[in-house]
SERO-4910 file (N, C-alpha, C, O; in steps of 0.05 Angstrom, whole numbers):
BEGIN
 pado doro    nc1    nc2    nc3   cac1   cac2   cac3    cc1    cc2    cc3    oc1    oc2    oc3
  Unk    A    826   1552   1982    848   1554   1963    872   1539   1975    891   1551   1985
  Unk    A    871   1509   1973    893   1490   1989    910   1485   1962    906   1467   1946
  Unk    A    934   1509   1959    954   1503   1942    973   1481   1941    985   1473   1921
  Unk    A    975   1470   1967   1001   1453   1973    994   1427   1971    973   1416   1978
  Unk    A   1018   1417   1960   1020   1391   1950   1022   1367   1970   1017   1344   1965
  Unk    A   1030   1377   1991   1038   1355   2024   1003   1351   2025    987   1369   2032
  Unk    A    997   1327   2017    970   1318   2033    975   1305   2060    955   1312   2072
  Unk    A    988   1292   2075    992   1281   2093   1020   1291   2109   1037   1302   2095
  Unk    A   1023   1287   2129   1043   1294   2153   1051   1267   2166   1065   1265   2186
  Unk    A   1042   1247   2153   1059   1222   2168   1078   1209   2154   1077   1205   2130
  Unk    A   1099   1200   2169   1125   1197   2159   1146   1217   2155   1168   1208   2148
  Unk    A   1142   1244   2158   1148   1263   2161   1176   1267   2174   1176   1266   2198
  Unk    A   1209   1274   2155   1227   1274   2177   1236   1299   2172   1225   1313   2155
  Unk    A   1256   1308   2187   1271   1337   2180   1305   1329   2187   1318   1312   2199
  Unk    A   1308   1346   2177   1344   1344   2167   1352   1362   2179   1347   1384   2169
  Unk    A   1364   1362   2196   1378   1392   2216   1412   1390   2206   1425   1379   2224
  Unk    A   1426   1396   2185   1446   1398   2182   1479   1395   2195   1500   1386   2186
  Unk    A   1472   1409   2221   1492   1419   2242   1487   1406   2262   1508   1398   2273
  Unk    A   1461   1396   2275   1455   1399   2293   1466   1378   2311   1457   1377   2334
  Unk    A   1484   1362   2304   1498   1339   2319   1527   1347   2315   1545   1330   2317
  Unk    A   1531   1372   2309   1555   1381   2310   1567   1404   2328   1568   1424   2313
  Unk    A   1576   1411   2350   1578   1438   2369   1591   1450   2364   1590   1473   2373
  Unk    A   1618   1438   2340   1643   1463   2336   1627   1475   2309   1635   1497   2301
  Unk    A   1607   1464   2297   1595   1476   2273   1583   1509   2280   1588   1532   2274
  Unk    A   1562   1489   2298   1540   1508   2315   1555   1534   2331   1542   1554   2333
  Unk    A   1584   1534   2342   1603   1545   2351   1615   1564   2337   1625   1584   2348
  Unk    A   1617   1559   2308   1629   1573   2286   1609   1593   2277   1610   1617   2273
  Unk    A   1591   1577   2276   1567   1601   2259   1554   1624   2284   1542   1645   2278
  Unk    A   1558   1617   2306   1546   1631   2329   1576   1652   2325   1578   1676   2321
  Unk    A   1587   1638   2326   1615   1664   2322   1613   1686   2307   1610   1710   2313
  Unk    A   1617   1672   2280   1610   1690   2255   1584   1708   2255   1584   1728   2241
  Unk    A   1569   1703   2266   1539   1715   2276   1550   1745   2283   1551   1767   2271
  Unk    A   1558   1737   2311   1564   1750   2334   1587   1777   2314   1582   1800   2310
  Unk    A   1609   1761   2307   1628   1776   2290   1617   1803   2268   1624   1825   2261
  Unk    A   1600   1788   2263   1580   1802   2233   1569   1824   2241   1571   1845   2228
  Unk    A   1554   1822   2263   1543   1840   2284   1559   1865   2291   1559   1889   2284
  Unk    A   1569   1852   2304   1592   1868   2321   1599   1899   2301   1599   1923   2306
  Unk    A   1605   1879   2267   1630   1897   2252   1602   1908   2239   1610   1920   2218
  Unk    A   1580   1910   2240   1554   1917   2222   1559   1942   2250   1576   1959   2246
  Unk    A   1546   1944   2274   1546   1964   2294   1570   1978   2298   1566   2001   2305
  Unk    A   1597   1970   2294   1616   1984   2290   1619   2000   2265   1626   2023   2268
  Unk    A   1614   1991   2244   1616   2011   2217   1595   2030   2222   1598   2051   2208
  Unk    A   1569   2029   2242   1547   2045   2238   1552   2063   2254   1547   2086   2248
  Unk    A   1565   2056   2279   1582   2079   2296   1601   2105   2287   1600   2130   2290
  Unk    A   1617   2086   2275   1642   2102   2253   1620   2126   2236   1612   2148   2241
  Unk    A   1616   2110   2216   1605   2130   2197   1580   2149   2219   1580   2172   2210
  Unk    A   1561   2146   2241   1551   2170   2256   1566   2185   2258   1562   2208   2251
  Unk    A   1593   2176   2273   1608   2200   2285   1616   2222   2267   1615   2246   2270
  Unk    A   1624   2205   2247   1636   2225   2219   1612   2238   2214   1615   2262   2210
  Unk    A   1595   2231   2215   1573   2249   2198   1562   2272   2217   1551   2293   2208
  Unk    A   1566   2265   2245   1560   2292   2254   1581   2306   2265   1574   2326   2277
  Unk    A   1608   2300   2263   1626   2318   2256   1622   2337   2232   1630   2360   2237
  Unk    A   1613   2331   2208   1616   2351   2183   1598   2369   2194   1599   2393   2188
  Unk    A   1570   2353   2221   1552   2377   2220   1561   2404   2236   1552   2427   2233
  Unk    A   1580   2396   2253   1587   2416   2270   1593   2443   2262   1610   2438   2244
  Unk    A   1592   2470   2263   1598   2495   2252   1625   2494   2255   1639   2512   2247
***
């Protein structure tokens, strides 16, 4: 069952967007990192709250 249309692999290039760029690659590693950060911080926050309500 060979669905795909690529019969051959020669000539073959790829397009890396960023990749000759370091303040690009710099930015998005940031924003990564940032995204992260505030995703494990909001998940912290809201634990703590939540087992405060559990407390008697």
């Amino acid at each position: 069952m060979n669905s795909s249309p690529i019969t051959s692999w020669e000539g073959a290039t790829a397009y890396f967007t960023f990749a000759d760029s370091p303040m690009m690659l710099g930015l998005i590693l940031t924003l990564s990192v940032l995204v992260t950060v505030g995703v494990v911080g909001a998940m912290i926050k809201h634990e703590k709250q939540s087992f405060e309500k559990l407390k008697p």
